[in-house]
C-alpha positions in Angstrom: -51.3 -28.2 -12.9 -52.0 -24.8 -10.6 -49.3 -23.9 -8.4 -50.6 -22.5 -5.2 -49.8 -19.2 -3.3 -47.9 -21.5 -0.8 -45.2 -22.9 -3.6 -45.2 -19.3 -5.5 -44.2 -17.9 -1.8 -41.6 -21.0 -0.8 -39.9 -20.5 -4.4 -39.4 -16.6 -3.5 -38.6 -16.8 0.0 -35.7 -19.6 -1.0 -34.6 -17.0 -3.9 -34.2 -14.6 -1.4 -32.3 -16.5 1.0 -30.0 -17.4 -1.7 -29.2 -13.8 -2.9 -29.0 -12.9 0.6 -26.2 -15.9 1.2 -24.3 -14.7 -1.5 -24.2 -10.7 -0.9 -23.3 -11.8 2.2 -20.4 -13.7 0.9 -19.0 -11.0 -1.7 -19.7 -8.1 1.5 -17.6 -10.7 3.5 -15.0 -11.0 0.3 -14.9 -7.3 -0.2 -14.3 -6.0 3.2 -11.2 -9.0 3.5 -9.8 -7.8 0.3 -9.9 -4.2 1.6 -8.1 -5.5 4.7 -5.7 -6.9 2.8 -4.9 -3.9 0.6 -4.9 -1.6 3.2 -2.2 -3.9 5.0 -0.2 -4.4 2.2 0.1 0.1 1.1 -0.5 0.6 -2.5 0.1 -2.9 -3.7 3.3 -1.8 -5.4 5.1 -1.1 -2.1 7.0 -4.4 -2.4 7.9 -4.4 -5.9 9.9 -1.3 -5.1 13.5 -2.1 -4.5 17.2 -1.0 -5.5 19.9 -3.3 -5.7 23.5 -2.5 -4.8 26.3 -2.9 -7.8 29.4 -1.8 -6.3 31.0 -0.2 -3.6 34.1 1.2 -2.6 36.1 3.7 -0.6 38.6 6.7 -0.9 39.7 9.9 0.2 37.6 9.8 3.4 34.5 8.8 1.2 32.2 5.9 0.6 30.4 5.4 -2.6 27.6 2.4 -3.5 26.2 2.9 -6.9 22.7 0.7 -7.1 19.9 0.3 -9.4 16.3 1.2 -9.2 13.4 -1.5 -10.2 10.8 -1.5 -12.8 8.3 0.9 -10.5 10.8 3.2 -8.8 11.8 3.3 -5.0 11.8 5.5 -2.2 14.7 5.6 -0.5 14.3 6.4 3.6 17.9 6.8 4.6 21.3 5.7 4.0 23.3 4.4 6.9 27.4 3.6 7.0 28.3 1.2 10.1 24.8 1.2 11.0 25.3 5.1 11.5 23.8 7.8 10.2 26.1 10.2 8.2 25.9 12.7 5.5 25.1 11.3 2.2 24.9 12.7 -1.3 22.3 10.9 -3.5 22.7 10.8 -7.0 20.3 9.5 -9.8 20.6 9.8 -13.3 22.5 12.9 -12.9 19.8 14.3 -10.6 20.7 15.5 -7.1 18.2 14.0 -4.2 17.5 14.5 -0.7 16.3 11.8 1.8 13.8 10.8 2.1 14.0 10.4 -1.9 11.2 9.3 -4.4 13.5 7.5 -7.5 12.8 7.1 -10.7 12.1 3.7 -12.3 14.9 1.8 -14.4 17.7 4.0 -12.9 21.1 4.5 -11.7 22.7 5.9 -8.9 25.2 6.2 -6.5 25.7 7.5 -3.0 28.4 9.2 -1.4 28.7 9.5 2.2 31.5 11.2 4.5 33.3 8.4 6.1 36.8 7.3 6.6 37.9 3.7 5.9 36.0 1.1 4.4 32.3 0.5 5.8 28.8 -1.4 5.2 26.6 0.9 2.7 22.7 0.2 3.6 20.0 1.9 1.6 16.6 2.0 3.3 13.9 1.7 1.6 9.6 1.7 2.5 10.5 -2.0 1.4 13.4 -2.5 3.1 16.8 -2.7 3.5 20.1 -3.4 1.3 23.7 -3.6 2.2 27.1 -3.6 0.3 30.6 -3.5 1.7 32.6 -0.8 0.9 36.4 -1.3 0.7 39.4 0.3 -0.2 
């Protein structure tokens, strides 16, 4: 049986259509997914974190030590009462300023001019921990 000119044309218009459908879909796919990515930073932003161990006060000092996560942190600021105040940062023996890129799988402490006990909170990109430091 001879196809005609007609059928040859229909089967490579509908080809067309459905290649055209689909880049259409993946362009659609690809520019969410950038969205998405360009929302969320470098995809690692909130895997970043430090968690608080302890706290405490003396001599007109307060002092949090905290670990660093598996892919480091960046710590913003650190704030005593909700107030800024001079701070020493302190990782793995290394001296930081703020803002402060950490190392991964750390440890560290603050230490931050302040008399009487107070509410540590460590800033991060990915946000905010606190810890009470007492006598």
């Amino acid at each position: 049986m001879r196809r005609g000119i007609s059928d040859i044309a229909a089967e490579l218009t509908l080809i067309l259509v459905v290649l055209a459908v689909g880049g259409a879909f993946l362009s659609y796919y690809y520019a969410a997914l950038s969205r998405y990515e360009t929302a969320l930073g470098n995809g690692y932003e909130y895997l970043q974190y430090i968690v608080p161990v302890s706290a405490w006060s003396s001599g007109g000092r307060v002092y949090a030590t905290f670990a660093v996560g598996p892919y480091g942190a960046r710590l913003v600021s650190v704030l005593v009462n909700s107030s800024v105040t001079s701070c020493n940062v302190t990782v793995n023996g290394a001296a930081y300023r703020l803002p402060a890129d950490l190392p991964a799988n750390a440890i560290g402490y603050v230490s931050c001019s302040w008399s009487g006990p107070g509410v540590v909170t460590l800033a991060t990109t990915s946000g905010e921990v606190s810890v009470y430091a007492g006598p």
